[in-house]
HTML snippet that shows the backbone in 3Dmol.js (N, CA, C, O; Angstrom):
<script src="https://3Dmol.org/build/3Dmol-min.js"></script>
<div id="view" style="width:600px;height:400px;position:relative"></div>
<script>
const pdb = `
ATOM      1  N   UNK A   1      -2.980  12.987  -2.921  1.00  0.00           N
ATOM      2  CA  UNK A   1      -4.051  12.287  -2.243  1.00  0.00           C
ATOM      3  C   UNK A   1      -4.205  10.884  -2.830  1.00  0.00           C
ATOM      4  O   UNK A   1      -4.229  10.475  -3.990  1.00  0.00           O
ATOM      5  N   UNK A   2      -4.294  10.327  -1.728  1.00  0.00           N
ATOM      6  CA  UNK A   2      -4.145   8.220  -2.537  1.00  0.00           C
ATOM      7  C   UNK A   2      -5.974   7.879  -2.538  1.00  0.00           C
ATOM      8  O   UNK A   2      -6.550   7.820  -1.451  1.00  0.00           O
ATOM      9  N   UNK A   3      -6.519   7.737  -3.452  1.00  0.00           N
ATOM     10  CA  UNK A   3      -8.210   7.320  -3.848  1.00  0.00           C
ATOM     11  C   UNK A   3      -7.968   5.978  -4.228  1.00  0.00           C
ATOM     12  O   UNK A   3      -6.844   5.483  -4.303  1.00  0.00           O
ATOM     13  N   UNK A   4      -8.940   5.443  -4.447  1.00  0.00           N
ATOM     14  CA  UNK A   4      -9.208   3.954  -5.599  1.00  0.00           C
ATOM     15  C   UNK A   4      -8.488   4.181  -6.879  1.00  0.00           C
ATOM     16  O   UNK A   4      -8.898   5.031  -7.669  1.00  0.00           O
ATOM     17  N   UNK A   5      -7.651   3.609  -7.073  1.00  0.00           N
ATOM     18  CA  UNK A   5      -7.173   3.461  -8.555  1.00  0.00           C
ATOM     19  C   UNK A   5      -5.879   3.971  -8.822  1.00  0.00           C
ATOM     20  O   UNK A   5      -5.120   3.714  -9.757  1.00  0.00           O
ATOM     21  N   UNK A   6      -5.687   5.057  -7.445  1.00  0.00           N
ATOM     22  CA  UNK A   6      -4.485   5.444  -8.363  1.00  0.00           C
ATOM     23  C   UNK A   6      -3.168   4.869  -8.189  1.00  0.00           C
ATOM     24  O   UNK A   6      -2.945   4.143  -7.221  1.00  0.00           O
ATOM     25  N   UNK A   7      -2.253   5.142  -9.071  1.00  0.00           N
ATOM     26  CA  UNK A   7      -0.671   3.893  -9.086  1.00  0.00           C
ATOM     27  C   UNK A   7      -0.128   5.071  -8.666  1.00  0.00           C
ATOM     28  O   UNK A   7      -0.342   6.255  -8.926  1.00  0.00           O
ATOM     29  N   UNK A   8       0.749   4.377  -7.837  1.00  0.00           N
ATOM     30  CA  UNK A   8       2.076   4.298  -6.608  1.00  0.00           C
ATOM     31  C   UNK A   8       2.809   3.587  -6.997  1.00  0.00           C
ATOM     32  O   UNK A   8       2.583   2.534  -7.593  1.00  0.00           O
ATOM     33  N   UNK A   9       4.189   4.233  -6.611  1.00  0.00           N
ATOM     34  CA  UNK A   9       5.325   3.552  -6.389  1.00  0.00           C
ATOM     35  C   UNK A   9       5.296   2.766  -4.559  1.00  0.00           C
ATOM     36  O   UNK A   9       4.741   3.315  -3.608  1.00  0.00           O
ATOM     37  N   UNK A  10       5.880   1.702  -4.503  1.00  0.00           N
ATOM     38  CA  UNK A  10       5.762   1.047  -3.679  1.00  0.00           C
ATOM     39  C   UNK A  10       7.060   1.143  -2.830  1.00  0.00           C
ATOM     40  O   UNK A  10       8.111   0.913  -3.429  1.00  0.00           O
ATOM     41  N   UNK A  11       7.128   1.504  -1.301  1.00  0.00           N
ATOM     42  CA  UNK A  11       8.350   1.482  -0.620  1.00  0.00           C
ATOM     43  C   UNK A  11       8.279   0.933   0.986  1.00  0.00           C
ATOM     44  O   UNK A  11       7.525   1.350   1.865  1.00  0.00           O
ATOM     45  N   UNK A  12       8.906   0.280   1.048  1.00  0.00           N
ATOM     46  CA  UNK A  12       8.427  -0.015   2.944  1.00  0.00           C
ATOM     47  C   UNK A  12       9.657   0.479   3.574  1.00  0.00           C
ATOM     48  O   UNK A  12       9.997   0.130   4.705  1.00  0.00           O
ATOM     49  N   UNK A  13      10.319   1.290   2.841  1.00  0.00           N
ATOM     50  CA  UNK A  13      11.289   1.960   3.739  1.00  0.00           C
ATOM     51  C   UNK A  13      12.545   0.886   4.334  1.00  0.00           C
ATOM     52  O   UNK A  13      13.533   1.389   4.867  1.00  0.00           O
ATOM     53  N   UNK A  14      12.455  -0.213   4.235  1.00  0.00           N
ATOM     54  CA  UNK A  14      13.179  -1.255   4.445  1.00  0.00           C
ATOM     55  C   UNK A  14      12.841  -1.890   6.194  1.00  0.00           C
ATOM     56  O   UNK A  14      13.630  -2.461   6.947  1.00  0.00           O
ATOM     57  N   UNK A  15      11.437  -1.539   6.418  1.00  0.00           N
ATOM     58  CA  UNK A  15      11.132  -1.985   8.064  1.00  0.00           C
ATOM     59  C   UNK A  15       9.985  -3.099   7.294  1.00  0.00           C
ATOM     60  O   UNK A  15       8.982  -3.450   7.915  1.00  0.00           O
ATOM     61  N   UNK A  16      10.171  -3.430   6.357  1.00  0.00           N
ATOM     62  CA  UNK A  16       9.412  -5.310   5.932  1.00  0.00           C
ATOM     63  C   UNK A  16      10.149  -6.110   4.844  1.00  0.00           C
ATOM     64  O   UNK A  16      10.140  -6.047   3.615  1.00  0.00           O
ATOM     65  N   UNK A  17      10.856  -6.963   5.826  1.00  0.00           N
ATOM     66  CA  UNK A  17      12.173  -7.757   4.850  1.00  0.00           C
ATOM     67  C   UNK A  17      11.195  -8.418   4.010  1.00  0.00           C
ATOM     68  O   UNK A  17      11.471  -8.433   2.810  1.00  0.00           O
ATOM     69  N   UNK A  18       9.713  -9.169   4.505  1.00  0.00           N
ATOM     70  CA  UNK A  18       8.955 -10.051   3.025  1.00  0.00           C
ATOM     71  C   UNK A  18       8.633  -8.574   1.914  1.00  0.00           C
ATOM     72  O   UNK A  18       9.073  -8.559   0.765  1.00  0.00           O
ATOM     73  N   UNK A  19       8.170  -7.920   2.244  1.00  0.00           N
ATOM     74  CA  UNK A  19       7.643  -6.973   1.061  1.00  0.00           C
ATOM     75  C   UNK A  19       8.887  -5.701   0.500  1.00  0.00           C
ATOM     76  O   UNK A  19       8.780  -4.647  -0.125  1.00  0.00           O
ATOM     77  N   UNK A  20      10.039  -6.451   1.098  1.00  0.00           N
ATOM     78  CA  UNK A  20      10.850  -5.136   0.540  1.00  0.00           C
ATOM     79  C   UNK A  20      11.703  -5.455  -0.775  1.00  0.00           C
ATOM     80  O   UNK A  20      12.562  -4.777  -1.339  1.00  0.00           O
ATOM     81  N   UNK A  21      11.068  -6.971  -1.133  1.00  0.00           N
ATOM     82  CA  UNK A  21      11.771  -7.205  -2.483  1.00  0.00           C
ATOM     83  C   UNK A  21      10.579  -6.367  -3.427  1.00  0.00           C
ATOM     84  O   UNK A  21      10.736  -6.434  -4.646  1.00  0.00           O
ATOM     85  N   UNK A  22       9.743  -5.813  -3.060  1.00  0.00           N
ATOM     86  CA  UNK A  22       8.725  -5.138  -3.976  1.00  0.00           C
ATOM     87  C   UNK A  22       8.866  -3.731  -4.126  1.00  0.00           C
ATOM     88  O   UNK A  22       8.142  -2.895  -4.667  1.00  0.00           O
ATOM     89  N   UNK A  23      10.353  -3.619  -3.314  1.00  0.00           N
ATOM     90  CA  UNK A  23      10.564  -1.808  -3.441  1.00  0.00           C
ATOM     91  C   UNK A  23      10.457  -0.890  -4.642  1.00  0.00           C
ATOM     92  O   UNK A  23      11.179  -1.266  -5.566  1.00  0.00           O
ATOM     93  N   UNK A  24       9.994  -0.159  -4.806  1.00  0.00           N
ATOM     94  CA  UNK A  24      10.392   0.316  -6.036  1.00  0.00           C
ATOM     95  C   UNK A  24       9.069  -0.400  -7.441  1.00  0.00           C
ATOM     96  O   UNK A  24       8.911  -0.159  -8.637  1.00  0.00           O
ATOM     97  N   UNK A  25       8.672  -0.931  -6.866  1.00  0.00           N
ATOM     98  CA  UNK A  25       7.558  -1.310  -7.718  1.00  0.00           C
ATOM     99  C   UNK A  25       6.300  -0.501  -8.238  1.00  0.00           C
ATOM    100  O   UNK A  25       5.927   0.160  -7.269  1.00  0.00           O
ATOM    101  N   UNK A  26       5.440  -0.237  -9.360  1.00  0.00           N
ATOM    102  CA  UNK A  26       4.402   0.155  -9.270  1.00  0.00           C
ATOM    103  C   UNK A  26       3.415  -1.116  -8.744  1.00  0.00           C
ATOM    104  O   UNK A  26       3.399  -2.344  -8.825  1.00  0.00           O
ATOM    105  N   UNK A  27       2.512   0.090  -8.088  1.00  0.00           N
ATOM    106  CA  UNK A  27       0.855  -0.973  -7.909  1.00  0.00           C
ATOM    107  C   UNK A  27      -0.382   0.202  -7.717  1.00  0.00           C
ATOM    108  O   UNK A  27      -0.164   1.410  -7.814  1.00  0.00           O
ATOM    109  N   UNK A  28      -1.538  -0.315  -7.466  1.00  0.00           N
ATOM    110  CA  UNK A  28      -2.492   0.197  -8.224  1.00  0.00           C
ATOM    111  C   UNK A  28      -3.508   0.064  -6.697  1.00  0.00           C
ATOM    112  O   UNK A  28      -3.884  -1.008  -6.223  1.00  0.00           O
ATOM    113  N   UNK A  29      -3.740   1.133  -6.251  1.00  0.00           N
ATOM    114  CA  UNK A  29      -4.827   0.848  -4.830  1.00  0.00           C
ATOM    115  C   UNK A  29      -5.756   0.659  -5.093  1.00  0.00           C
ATOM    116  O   UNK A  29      -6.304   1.488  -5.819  1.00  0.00           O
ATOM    117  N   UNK A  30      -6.467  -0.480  -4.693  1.00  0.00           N
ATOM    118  CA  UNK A  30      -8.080  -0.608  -4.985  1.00  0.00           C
ATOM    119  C   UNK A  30      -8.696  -0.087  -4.036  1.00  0.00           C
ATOM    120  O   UNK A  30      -9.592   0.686  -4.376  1.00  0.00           O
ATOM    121  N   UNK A  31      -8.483  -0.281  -2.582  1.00  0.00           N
ATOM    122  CA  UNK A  31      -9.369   0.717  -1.798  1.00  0.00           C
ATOM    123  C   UNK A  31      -8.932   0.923  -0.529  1.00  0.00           C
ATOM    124  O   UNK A  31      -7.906   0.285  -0.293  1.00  0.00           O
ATOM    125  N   UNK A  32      -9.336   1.587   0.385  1.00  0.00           N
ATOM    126  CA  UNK A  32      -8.778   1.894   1.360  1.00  0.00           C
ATOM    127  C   UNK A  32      -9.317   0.577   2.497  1.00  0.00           C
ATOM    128  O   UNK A  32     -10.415   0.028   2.399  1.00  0.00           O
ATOM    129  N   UNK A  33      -8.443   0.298   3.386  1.00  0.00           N
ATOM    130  CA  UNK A  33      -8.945  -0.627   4.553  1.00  0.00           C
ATOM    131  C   UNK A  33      -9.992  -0.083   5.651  1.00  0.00           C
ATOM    132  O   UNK A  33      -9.716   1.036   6.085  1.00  0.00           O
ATOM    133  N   UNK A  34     -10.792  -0.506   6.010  1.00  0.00           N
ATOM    134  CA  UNK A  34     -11.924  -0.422   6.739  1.00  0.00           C
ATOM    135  C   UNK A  34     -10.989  -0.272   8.549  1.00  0.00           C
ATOM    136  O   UNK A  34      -9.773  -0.422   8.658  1.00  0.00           O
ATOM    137  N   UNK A  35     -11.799  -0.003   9.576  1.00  0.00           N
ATOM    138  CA  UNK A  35     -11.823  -0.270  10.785  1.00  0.00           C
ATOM    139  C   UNK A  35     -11.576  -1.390  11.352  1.00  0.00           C
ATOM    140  O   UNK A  35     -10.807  -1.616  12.286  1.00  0.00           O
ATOM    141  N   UNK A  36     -12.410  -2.278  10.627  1.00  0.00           N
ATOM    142  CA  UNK A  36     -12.141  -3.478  11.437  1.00  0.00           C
ATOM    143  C   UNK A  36     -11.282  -4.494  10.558  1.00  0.00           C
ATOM    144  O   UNK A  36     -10.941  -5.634  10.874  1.00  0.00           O
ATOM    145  N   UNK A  37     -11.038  -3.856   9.469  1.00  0.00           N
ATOM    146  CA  UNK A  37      -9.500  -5.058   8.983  1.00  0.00           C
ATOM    147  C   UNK A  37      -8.314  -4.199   9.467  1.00  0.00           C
ATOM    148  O   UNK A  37      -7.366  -4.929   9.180  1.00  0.00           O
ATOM    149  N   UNK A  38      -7.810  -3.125  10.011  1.00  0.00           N
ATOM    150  CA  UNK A  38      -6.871  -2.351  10.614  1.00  0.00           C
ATOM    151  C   UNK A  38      -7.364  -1.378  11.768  1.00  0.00           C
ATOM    152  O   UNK A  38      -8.502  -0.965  11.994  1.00  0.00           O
ATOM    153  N   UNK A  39      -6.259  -1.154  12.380  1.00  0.00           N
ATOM    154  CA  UNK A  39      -6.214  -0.085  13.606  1.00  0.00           C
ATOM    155  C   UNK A  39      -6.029   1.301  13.383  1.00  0.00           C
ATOM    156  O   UNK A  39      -5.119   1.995  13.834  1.00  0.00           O
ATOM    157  N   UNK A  40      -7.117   1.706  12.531  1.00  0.00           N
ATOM    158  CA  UNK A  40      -6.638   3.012  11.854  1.00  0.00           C
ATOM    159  C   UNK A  40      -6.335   4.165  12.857  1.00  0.00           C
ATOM    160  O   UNK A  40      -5.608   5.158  12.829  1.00  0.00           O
ATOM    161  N   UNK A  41      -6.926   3.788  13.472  1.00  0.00           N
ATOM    162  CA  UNK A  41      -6.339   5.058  14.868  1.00  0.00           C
ATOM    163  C   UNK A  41      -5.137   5.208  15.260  1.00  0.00           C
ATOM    164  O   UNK A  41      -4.554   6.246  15.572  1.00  0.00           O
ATOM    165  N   UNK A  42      -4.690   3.905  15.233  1.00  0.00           N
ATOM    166  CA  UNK A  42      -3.301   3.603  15.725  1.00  0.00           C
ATOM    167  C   UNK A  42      -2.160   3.676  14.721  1.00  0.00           C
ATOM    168  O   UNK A  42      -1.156   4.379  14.836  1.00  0.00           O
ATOM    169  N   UNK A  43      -2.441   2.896  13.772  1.00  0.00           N
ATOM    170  CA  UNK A  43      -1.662   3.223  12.515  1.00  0.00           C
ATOM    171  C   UNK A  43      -1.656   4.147  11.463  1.00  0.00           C
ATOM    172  O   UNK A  43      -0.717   4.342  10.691  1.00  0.00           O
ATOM    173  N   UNK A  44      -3.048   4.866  11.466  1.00  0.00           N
ATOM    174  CA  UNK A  44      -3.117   5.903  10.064  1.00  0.00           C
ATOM    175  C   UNK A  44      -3.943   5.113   9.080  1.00  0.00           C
ATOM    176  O   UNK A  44      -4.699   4.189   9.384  1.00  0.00           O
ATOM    177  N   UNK A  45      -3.664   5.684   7.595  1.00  0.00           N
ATOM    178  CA  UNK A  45      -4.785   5.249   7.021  1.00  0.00           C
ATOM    179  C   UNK A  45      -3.646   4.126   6.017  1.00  0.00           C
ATOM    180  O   UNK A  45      -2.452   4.264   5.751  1.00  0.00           O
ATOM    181  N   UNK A  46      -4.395   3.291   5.735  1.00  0.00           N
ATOM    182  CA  UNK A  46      -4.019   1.725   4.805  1.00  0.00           C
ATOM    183  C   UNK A  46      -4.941   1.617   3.786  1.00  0.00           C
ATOM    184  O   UNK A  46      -6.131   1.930   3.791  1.00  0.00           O
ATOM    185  N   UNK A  47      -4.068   1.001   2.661  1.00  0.00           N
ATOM    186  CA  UNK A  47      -4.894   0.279   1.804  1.00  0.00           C
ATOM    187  C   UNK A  47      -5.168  -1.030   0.776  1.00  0.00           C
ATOM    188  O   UNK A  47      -4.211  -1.652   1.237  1.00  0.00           O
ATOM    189  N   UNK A  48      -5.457  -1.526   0.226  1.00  0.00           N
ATOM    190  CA  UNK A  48      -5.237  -2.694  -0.350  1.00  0.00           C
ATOM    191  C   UNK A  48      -4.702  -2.270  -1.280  1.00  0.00           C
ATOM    192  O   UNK A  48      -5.396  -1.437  -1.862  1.00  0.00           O
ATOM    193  N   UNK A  49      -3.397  -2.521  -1.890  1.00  0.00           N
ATOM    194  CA  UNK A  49      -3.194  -2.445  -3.184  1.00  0.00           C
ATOM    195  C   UNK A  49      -2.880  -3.676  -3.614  1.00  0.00           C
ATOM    196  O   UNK A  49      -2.663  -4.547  -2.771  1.00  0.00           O
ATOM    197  N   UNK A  50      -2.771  -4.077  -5.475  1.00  0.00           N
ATOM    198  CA  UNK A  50      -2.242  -4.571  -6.584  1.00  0.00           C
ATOM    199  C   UNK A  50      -1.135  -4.382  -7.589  1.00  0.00           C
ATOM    200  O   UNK A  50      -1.054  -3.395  -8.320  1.00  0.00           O
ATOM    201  N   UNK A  51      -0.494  -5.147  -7.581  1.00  0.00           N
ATOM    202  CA  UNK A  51       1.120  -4.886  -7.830  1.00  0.00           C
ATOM    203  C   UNK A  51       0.410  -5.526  -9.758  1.00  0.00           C
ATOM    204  O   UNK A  51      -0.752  -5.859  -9.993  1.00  0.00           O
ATOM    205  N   UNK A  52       1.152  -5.508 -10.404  1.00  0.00           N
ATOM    206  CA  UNK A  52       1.112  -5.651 -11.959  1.00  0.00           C
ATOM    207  C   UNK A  52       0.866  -7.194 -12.172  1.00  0.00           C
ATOM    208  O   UNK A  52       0.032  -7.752 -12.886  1.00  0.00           O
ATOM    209  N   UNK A  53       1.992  -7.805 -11.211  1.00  0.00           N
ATOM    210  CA  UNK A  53       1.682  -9.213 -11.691  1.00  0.00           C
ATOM    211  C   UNK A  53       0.230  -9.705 -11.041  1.00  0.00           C
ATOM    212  O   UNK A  53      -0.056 -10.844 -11.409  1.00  0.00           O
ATOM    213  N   UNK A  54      -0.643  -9.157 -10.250  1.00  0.00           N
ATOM    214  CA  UNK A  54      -1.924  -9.643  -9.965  1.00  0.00           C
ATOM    215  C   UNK A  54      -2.010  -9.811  -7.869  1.00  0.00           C
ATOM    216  O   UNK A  54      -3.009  -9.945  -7.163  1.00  0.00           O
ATOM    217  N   UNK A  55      -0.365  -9.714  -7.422  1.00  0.00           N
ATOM    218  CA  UNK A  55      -0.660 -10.038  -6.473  1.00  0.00           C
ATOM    219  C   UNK A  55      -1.253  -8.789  -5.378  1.00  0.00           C
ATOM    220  O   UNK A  55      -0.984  -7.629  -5.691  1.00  0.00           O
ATOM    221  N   UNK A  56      -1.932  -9.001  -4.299  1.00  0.00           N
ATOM    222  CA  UNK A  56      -2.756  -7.933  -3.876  1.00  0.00           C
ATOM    223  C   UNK A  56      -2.122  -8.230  -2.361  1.00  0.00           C
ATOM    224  O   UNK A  56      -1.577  -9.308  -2.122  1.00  0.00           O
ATOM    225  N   UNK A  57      -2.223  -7.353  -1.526  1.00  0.00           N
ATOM    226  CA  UNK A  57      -1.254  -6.583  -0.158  1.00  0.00           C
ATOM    227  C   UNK A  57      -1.980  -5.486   0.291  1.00  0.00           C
ATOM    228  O   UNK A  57      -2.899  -4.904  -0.284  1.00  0.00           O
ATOM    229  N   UNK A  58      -1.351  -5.203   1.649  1.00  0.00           N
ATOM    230  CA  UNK A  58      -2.208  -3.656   2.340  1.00  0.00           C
ATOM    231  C   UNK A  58      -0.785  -2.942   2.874  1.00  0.00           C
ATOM    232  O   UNK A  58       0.317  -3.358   3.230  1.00  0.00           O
ATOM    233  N   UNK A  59      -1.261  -1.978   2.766  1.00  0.00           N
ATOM    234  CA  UNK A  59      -0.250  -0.965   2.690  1.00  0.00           C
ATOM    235  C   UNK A  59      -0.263   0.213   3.170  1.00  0.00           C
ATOM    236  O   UNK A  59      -0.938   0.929   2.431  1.00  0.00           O
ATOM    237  N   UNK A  60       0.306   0.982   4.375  1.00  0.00           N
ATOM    238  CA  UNK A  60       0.640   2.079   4.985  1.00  0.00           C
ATOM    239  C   UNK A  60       0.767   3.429   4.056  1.00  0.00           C
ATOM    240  O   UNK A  60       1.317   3.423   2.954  1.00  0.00           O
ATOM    241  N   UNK A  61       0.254   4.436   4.587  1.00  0.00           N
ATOM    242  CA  UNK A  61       0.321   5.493   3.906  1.00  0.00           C
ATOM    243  C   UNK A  61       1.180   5.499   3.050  1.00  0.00           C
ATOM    244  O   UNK A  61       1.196   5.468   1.819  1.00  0.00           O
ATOM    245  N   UNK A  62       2.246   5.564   4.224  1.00  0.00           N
ATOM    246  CA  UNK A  62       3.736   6.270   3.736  1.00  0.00           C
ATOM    247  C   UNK A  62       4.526   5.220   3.144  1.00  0.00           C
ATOM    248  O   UNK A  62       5.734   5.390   2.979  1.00  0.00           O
ATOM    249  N   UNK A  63       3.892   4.037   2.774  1.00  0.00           N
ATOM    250  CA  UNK A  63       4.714   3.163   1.665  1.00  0.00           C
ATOM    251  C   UNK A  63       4.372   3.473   0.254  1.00  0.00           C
ATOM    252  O   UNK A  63       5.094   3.085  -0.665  1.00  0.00           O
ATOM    253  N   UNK A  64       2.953   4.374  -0.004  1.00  0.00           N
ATOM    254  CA  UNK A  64       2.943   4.604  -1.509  1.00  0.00           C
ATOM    255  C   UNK A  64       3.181   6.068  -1.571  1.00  0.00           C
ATOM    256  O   UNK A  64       2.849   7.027  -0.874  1.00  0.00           O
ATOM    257  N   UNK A  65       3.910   5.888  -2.713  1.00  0.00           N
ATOM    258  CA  UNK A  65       4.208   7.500  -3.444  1.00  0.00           C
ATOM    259  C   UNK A  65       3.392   7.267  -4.567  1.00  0.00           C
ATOM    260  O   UNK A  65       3.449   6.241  -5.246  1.00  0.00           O
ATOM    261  N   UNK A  66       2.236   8.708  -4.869  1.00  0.00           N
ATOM    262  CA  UNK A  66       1.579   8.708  -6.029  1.00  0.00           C
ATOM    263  C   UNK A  66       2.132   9.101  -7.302  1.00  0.00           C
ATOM    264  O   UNK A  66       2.857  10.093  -7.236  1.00  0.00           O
ATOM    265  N   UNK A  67       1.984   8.593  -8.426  1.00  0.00           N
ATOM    266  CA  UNK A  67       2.492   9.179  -9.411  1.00  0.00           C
ATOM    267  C   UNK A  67       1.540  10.141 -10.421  1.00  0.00           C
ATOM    268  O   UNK A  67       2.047  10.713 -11.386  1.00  0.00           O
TER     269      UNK A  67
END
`;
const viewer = $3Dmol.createViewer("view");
viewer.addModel(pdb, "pdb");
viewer.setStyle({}, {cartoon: {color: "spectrum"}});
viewer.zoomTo();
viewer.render();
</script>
């Protein structure tokens, strides 16, 4: 189950050439995306995460694996 805080490995499966140099990365979810910053109906559930060096992104279920 992905909550606030917990670290993931990071994967986009290779369907996002900008974020797929971050494959394989840890990052750290701060929270889940709301309704009206995504189409959660349509897409499932997202969230903001933080990668180590500070930079922050949103992210599809099925791009984080929990550790």
């Amino acid at each position: 189950m992905i909550k606030n805080g917990s670290v993931c490995v990071f994967n986009t499966h290779g369907a996002d050439s900008v974020w797929s140099k971050r494959d394989g990365q840890t990052c750290t979810v701060v929270r889940p995306l709301t309704n009206d910053e995504a189409d959660l109906s349509d897409v499932g559930s997202m969230y903001e995460i933080r990668f180590a060096d500070g930079v922050i992104t949103d992210a599809f279920e099925d791009e984080l694996l929990v550790l």
